[in-house]
C-alpha positions as CSV (number, residue, x, y, z in Angstrom):
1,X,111.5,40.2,74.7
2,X,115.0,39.6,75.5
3,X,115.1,36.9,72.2
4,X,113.5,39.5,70.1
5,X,115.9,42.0,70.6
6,X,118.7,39.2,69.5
7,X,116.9,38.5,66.6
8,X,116.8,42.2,65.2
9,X,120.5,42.9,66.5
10,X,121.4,40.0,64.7
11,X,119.2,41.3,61.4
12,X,120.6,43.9,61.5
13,X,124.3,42.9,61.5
14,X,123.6,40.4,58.8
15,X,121.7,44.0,56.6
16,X,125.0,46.0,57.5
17,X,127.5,43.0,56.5
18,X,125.8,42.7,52.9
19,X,125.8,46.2,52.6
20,X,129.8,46.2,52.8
21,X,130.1,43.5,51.1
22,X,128.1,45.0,48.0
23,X,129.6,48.3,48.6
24,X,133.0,46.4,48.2
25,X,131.9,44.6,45.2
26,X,131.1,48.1,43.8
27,X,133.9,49.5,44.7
28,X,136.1,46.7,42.7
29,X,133.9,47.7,39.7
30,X,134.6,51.4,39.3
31,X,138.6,50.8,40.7
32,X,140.8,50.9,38.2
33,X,140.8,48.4,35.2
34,X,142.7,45.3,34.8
35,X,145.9,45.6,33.6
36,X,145.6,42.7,31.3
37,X,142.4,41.7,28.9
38,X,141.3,39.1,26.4
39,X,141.5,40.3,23.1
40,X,137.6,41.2,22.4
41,X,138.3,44.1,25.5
42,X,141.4,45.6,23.8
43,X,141.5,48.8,23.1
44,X,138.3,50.1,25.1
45,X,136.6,46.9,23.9
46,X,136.5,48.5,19.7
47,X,137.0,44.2,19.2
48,X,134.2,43.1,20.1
49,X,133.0,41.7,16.9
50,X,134.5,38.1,16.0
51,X,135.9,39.1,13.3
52,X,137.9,41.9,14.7
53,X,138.9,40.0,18.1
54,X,140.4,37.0,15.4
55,X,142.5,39.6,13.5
56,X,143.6,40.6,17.1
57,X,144.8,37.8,17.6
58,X,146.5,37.1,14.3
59,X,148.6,39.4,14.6
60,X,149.9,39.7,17.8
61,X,149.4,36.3,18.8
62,X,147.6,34.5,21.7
63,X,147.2,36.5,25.0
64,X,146.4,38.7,27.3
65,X,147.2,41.5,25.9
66,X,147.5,45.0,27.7
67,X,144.4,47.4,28.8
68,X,143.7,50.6,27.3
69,X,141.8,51.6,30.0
70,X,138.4,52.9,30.0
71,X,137.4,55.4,27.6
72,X,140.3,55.7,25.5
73,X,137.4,55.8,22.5
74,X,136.0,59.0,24.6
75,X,139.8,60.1,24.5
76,X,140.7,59.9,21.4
77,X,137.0,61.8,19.8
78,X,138.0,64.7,22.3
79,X,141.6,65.2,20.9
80,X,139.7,64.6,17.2
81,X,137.0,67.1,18.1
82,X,139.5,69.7,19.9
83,X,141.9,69.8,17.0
84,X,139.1,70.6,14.1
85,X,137.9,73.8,16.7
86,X,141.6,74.6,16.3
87,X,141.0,75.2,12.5
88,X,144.6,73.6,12.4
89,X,144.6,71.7,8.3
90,X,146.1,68.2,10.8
91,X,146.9,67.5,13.8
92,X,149.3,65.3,15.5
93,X,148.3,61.8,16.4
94,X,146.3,60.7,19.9
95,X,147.0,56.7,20.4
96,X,143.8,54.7,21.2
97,X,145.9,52.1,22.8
98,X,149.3,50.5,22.9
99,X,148.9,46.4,21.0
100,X,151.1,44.8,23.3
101,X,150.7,40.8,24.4
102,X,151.8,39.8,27.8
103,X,155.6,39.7,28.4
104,X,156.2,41.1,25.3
105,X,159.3,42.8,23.7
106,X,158.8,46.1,21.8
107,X,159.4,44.3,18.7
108,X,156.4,42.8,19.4
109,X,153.8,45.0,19.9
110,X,151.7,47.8,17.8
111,X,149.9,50.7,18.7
112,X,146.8,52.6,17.1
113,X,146.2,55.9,17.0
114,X,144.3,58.9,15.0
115,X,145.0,62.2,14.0
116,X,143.6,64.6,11.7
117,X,145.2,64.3,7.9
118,X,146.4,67.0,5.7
119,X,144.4,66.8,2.3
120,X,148.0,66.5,0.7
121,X,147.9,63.4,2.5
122,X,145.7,61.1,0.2
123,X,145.8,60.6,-3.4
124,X,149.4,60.4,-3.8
125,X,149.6,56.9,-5.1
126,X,152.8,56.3,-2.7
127,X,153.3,53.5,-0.6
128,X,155.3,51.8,1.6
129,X,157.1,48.7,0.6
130,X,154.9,45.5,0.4
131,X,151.7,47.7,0.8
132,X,148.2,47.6,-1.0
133,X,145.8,50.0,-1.3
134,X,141.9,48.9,-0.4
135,X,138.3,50.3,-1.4
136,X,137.7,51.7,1.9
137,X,136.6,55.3,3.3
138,X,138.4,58.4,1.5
139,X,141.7,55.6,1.1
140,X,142.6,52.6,2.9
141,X,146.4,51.2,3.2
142,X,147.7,47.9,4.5
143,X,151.3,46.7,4.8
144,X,153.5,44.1,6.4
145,X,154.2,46.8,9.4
146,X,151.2,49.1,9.2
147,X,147.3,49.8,8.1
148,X,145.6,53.2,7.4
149,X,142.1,54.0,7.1
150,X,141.4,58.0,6.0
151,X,137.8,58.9,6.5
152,X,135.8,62.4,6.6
153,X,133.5,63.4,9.2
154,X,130.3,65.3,9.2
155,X,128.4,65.9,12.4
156,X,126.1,67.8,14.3
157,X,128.9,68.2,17.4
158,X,131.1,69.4,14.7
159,X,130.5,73.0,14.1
160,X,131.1,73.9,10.5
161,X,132.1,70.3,9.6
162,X,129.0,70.2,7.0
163,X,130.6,72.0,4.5
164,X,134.4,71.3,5.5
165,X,134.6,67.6,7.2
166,X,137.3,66.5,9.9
167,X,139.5,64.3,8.0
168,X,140.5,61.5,10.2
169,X,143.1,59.4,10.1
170,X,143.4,55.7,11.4
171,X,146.7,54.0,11.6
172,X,148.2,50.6,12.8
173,X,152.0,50.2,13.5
174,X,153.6,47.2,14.5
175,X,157.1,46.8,15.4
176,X,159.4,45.0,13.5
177,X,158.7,41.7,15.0
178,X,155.1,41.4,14.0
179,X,155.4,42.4,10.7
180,X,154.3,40.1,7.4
181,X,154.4,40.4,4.2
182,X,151.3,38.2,3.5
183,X,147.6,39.1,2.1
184,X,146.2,37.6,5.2
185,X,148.4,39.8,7.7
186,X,147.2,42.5,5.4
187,X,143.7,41.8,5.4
188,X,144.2,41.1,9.4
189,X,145.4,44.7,10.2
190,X,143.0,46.5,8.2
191,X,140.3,44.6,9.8
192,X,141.8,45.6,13.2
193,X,142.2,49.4,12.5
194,X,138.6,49.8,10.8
195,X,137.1,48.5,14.2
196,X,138.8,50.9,15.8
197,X,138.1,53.5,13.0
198,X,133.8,52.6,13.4
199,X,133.9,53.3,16.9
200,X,135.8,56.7,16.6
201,X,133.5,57.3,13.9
202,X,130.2,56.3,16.1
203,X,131.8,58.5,19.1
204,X,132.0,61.8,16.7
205,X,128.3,61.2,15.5
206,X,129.7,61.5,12.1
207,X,126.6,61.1,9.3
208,X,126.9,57.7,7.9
209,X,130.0,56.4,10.4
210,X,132.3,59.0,7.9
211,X,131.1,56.7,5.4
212,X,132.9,53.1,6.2
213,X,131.0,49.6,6.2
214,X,130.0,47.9,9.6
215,X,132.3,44.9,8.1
216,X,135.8,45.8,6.5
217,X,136.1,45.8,2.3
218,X,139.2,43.9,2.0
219,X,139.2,44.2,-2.1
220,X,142.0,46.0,-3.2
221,X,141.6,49.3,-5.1
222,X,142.0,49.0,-8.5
């Protein structure tokens, strides 16, 4: 009797061990995030795709790079979705997440971040020094220090945004230290800010992902 009595005592220490032991486990997953990340879980994870996590790291170089945190996508859609209640014609930007390596100086890092355009905004055939313009969304813009992507949105959360869209506006800026004045940097920052632009775009709902690819055009307007 006396043995059996072990034998469940000792059951049941080994049950409640495991049970703190997953409860810790748990506990480390819903803590706070890690402070550094590869570059395929930047920015909420938006890199996910090779292609994207490559451009990444062409232009900031190798890692880790900094966390964003968990739903910065979430975030950002709110601020997106709270400024077109507003009835506001922009709004002033939200950043998705800071692009900053390990260690690094503020020359060297970027930042993205959205914010609803003014309709005076596109169209104006201006831009910045070494810059192209690409046939992508409602315009596209890539520079040595920076890439837009302007795109509409049309969606069921959206109340009235059927017959007047948000008009959302993606933008990558890098500080001085990262910037290139090459067709590959280009191409690499574009690619970077329409990830980012996609999952903003897939957050909202908006009909047809506000109308950009699921890969980035990198062919320049004409």
């Amino acid at each position: 009797m006396r043995s059996a009595w072990v034998s469940m005592a000792f059951a049941v220490g080994v049950a409640l061990l495991l049970g703190a032991m997953t409860a810790a486990c748990g506990g480390e997953e819903s803590d706070e995030p890690p402070l550094y990340v590869v570059a395929s879980d930047v920015c909420d994870g938006v890199f996910q795709e090779k292609r994207a996590s490559e451009a990444v790291e062409r232009i900031l170089g190798s890692g880790p790079y900094g966390s964003a945190g968990r739903d910065a996508v979430k975030r950002v859609a709110d601020a997106l979705r709270d400024g077109f209640a507003s009835g506001r014609s922009w709004s002033s930007a939200t950043e998705l997440c800071p692009l900053a390596p390990k260690r690094s100086r503020t020359l060297d890092q970027g930042s993205l971040a959205f914010s609803i355009y003014d309709p005076s905004d596109v169209g104006t055939g201006k831009l910045p020094a070494g810059a192209r313009f690409y046939a992508m969304g409602e315009e596209a813009v890539a520079g040595p220090g920076m890439a837009e992507i302007y795109f509409t949105c049309a969606s069921p959360d959206l109340e009235g945004s059927t017959d007047g869209p948000l008009r959302v506006q993606g933008r990558l800026s890098l500080g001085s230290g990262l910037e290139k004045d090459s067709d590959e940097h280009r191409e690499a920052g574009l690619t970077v800010v329409h990830a980012a632009s996609l999952a903003v775009a897939e957050e909202l709902e908006c009909k047809d992902n506000g109308g950009l690819p699921q890969q980035p055009v990198l062919t320049e307007a004409p």
